[in-house]
N, C-alpha and C positions, 0 to 999 in steps of 0.2 A: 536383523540387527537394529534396525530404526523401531521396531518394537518394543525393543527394553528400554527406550530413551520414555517412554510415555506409560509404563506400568503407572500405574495408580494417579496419572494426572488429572484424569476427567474428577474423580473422587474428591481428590484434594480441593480444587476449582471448585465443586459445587460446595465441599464443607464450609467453603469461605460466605458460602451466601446465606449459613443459618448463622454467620456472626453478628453478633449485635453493632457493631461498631463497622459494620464490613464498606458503609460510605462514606466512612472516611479515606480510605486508598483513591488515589488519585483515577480520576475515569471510572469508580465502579459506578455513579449514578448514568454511568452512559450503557451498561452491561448489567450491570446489578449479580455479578457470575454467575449466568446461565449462561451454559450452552448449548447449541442446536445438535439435536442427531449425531452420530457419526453415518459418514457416507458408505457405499457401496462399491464394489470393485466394478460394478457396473457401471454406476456414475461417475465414478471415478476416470474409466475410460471414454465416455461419451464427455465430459467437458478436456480430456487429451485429445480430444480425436476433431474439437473446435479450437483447441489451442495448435493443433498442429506438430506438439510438441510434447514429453513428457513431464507430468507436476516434479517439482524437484523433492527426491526423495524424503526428506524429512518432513516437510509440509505435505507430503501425501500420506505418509505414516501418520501424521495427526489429523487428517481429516478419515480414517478408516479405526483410531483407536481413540479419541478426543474429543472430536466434535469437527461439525461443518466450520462453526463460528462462534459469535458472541465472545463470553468471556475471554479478556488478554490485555495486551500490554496498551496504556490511555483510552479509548474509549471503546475498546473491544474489536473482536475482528473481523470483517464483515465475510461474506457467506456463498459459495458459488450455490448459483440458483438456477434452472431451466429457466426460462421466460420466451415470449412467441420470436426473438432474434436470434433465441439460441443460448448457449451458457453467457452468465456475467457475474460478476461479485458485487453482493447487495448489502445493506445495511438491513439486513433481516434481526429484530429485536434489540435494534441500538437507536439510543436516544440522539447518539450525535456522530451519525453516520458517515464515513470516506465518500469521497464520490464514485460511482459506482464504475468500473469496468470489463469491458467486454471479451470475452477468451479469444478471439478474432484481433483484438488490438496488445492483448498482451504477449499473445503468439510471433506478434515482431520483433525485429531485430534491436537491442538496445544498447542504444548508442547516446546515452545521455550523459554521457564526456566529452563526444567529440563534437554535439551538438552547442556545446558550453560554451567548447572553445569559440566557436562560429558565433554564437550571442555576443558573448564579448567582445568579440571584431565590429560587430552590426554596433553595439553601442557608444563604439569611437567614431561609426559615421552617421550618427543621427542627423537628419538634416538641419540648419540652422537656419531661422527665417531671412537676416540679413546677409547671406549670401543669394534671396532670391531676387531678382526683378522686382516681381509682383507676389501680393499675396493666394493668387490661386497655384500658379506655379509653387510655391513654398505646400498650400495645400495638398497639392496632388503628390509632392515628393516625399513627403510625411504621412499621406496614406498608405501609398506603395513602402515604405519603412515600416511602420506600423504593421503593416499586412504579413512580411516575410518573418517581423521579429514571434508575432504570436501565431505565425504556420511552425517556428523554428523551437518555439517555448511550448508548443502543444504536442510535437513531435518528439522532444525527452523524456515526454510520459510511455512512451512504448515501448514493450517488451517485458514491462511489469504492470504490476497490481496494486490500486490503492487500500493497501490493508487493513490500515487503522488508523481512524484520526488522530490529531492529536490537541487539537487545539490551536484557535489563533492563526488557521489557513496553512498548519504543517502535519505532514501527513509523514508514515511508516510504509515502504513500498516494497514488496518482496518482488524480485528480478528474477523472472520467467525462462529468457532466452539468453546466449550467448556466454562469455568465459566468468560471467558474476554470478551466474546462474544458481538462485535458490539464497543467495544474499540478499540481507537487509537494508536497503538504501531509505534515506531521508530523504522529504521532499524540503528541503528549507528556503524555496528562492520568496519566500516573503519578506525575508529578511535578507535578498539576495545574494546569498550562497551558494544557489543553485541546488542539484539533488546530487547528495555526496555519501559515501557507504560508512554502514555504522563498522565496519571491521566481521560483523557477526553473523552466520549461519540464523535459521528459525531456531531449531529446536535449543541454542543457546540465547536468543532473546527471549523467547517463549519462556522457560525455566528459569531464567534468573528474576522476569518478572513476578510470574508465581512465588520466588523462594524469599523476594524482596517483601512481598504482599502478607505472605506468613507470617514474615519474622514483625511488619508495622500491626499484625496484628495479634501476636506473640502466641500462633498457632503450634 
């Protein structure tokens, strides 16, 4: 079924990179639309078998009929790779790389709602200097705050994948484990939003990008 979603996509994706004009779409100097391989049903089960879990089906159908990585949506996608800790997704041939993670951390549970909730509790009791004594005491209550808010803001990254940069410290994160599973979530807390869901499946952001990238260059 997840087959027909990707007939002739790799094709199209690469036609775009004999465009004259093809850096102008936003991200392609980050991808230049290549993409890497397609995977093997054998790799395919050895980085499940470090996830812990199965790839969500549309995102595994385009890595066995698409490609590992590279060309896609802002600055391309980055690439499950072997390395000596085991599978991670890598910025393999992108200029402006996601940061990289590990099938071990995406294979957790994701819980980057209910983590939200709990930051924004923590940020109504930030400690305030003038209710301290002293200024060490103020210090030490502000380290230990500090401490639980980025254990708490490094913990919402789990359970997915940073897929694709975007620019500007915001990232496109596809959700590995639990009831979002195989959805596209945003990383947006630089603009403190926190990471919130674009509404879309892959192989619907995937495509509309492509069919967006076509028409800016009236392929």
């Amino acid at each position: 079924m997840h087959e027909v979603t990707w007939v002739g996509v790799r094709e199209r994706v690469l036609r775009l990179a004999e465009h004259s004009e093809s850096d102008k779409v936003f991200g392609a100097r980050g991808h230049g639309f290549r993409l890497g391989p397609v995977m093997s049903e054998e790799q395919l089960r050895a980085v499940e078998a470090d996830l812990g879990v199965g790839l969500p089906a549309q995102y595994r159908s385009f890595l066995l009929h698409v490609g590992a990585g590279g060309a896609g949506p802002h600055y391309g996608l980055m690439t499950p790779s072997l390395g000596d800790g085991g599978w991670q997704w890598r910025g393999i041939g992108l200029a402006f790389p996601a940061q990289p993670t590990t099938a071990e951390f995406a294979g957790r549970p994701f819980v980057a709602e209910v983590l939200q909730g709990e930051l924004d509790a923590l940020d109504e009791q930030e400690p305030v200097k003038d209710a301290f004594a002293t200024d060490e005491e103020f210090r030490h209550a502000h380290a230990a705050w500090d401490a639980r808010y980025e254990e708490l803001h490094d913990a919402q990254e789990a359970g997915a994948v940073f897929l694709s940069e975007q620019g500007c410290g915001y990232t496109s994160l596809l959700v590995m484990t639990g009831p979002h599973r195989g959805a596209i979530w945003e990383d947006l807390r630089p603009m403190d939003r926190g990471i919130e869901p674009t509404g879309h499946g892959f192989a619907h952001w995937y495509r509309n990008w492509l069919e967006r990238a076509e028409q800016q260059l009236d392929t």
